[in-house]
N, C-alpha and C positions, 0 to 999 in steps of 0.2 A: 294956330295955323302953322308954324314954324317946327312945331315938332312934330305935324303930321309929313310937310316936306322934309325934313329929317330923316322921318320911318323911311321913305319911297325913296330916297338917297341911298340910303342904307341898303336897301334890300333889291335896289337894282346894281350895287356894285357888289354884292351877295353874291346875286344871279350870274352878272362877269364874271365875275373871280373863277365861278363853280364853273361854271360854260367852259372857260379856258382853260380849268387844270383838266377837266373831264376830255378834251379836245386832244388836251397836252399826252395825255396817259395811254388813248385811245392808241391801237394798231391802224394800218392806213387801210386795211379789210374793213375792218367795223365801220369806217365811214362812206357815207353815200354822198354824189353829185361834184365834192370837191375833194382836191388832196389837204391833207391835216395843215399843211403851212396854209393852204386857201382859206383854211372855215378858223383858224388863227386867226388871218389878216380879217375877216369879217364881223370876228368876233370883239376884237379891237378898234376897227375902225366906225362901226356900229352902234356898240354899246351895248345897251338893255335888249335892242331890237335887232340884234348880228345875235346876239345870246339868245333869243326866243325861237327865232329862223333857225340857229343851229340841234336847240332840241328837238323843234318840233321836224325839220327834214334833215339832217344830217347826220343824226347817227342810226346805226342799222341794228337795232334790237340789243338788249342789253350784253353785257360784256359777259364773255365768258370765260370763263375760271380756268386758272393753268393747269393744267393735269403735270400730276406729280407722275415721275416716271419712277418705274421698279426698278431697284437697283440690282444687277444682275448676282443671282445664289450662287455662291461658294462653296463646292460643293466640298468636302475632306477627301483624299486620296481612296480611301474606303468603299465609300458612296459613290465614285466619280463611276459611270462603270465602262468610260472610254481608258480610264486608268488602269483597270479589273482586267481588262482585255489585254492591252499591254504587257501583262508579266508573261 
């Protein structure tokens, strides 16, 4: 009996842990109803049940990935043909 209370110990400070870093990381866009410091303090003051409230209503569809920007082409003096024009 002791090490099935164990498991559930375990796996609801899992669930915290995960709740709050996912919270933590999140932008204040991707969440819904509270600001990130709000669904923090709920998350903490809560528990297992601030962690469950926060998956299942506060975050707004999964995250979305940084878009890598193009670093802008160099062109050689050659090529340039604002350059070309110039002489």
């Amino acid at each position: 009996m002791v090490k099935f209370e164990g498991f559930f110990l375990v796996l609801s400070l899992a669930l915290t842990l995960f709740s709050f870093v996912d919270c933590a990381m999140r932008e204040d866009v991707q969440l819904r109803k509270l600001p990130k410091w709000g669904w923090l303090l709920v998350i903490i003051l809560f528990g297992t049940f601030g962690s469950v409230f926060y998956l299942v209503a506060g975050r707004n569809g999964a995250r979305t990935p940084k878009i890598k920007r193009a670093k802008p082409r160099v062109l050689p003096p050659d090529d340039d043909p604002d350059f070309l024009r110039n002489l």
